[in-house]
C-alpha positions as CSV (number, residue, x, y, z in Angstrom):
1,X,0.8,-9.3,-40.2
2,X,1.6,-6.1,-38.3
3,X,5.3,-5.6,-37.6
4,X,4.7,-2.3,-35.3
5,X,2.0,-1.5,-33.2
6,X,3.2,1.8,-32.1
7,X,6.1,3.1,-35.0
8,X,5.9,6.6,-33.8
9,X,5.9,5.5,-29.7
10,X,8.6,7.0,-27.8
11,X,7.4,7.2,-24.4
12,X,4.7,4.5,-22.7
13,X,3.8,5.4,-19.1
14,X,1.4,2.4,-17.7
15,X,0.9,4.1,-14.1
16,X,-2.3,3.2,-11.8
17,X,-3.8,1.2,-13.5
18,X,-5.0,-1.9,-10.5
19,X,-7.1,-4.2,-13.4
20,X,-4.6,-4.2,-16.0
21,X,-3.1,-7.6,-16.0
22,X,-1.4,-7.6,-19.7
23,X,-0.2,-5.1,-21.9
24,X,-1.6,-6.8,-25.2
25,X,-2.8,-10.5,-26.2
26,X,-1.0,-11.3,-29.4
27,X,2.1,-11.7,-31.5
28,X,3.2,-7.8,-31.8
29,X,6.4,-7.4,-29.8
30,X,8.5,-4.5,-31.6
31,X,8.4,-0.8,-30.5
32,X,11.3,0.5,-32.9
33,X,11.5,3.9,-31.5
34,X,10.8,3.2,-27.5
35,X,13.2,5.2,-25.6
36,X,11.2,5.3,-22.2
37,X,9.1,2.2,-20.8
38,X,7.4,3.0,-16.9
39,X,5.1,0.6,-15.4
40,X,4.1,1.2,-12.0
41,X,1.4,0.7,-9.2
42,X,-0.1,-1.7,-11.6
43,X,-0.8,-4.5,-8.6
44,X,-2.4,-7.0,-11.5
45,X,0.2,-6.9,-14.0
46,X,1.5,-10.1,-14.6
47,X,3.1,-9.9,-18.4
48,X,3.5,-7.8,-21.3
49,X,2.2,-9.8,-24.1
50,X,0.5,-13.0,-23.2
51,X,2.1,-15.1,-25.7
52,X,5.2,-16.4,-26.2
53,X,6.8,-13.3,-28.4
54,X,10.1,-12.4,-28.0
55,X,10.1,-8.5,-28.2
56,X,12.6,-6.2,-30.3
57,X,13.0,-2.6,-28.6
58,X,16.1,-1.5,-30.5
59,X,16.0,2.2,-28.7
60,X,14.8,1.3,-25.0
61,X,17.2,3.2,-23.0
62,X,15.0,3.5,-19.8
63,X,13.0,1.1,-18.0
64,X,11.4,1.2,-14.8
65,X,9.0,-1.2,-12.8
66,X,8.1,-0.6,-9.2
67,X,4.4,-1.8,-7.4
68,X,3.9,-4.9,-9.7
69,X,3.0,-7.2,-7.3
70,X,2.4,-10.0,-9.3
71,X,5.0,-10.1,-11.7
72,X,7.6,-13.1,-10.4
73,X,10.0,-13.4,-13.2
74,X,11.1,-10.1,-15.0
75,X,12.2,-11.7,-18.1
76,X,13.0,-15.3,-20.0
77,X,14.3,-16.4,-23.0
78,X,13.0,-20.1,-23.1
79,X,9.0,-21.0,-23.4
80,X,10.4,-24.6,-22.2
81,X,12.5,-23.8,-19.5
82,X,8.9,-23.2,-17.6
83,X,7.9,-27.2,-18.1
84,X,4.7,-27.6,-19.1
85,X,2.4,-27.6,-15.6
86,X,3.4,-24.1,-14.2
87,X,1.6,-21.1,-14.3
88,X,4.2,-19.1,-14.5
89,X,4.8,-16.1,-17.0
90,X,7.5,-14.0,-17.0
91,X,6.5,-10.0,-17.6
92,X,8.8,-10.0,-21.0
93,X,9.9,-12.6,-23.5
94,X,13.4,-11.4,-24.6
95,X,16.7,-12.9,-26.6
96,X,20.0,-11.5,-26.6
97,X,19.0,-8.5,-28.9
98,X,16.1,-7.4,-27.0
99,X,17.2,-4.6,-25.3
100,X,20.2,-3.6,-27.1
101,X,20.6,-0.1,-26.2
102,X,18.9,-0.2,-22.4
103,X,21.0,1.7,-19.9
104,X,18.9,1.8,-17.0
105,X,16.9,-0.9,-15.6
106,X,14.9,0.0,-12.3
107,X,12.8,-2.3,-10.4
108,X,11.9,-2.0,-6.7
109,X,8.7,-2.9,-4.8
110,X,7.6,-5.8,-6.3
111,X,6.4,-8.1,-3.8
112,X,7.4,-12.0,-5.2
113,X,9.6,-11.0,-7.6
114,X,11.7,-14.0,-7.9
115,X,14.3,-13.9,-10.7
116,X,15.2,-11.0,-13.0
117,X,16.2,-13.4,-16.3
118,X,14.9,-17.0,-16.4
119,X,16.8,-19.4,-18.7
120,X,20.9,-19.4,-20.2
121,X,22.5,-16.8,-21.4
122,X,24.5,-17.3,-24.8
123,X,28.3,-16.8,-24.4
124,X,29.8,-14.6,-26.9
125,X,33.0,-16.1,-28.4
């Protein structure tokens, strides 16, 4: 099984792209050195990877999403939490580790947008 898809990848720019409605359809959710994420004016981009992988970006320090018009939940923890009749995907898959080191999160003009984390967070005692 591949671990990395990108090892090297510091930078991924996904800008004007109007068919692209997933970044990958598989289990590969780790970008070890991604320090700079920007998706935007990408009007069919629904999700990140299709199935239900929770992704690891240990050096993601910048993230930006603007003119994703149909991404409705930004991110969830929980595959149940959806129920089982909704079509619903959120753009990432995450756990409490999956953006450790993010320090800026920007997300503006996307048109249903509906929540930004779907499911509990984990209290830390």
């Amino acid at each position: 099984m591949i671990d990395h898809i990108f090892p090297k990848l510091q930078l991924l720019e996904l800008l004007e792209l109007p068919n692209l409605t997933r970044f990958c359809h598989g289990s590969y959710g780790e970008f070890p050195l991604l320090k700079d994420l920007i998706i935007g004016n990408c009007p069919t981009f629904e999700t990140f990877i299709s199935k239900y992988v929770p992704l690891k970006w240990p050096s993601l320090k910048r993230m930006d999403l603007y003119g994703c018009d149909k991404v409705e939940i930004f991110s969830s923890e929980n595959l149940l939490s959806f129920g089982e009749s909704t079509n619903q995907h959120p753009l990432f898959w995450v756990n409490e580790v999956t953006f450790p080191n993010l320090e800026r999160l920007t997300l503006e003009q996307n048109g249903i947008m509906k929540e930004i984390w779907h499911g509990q967070l984990k209290s830390r005692g």
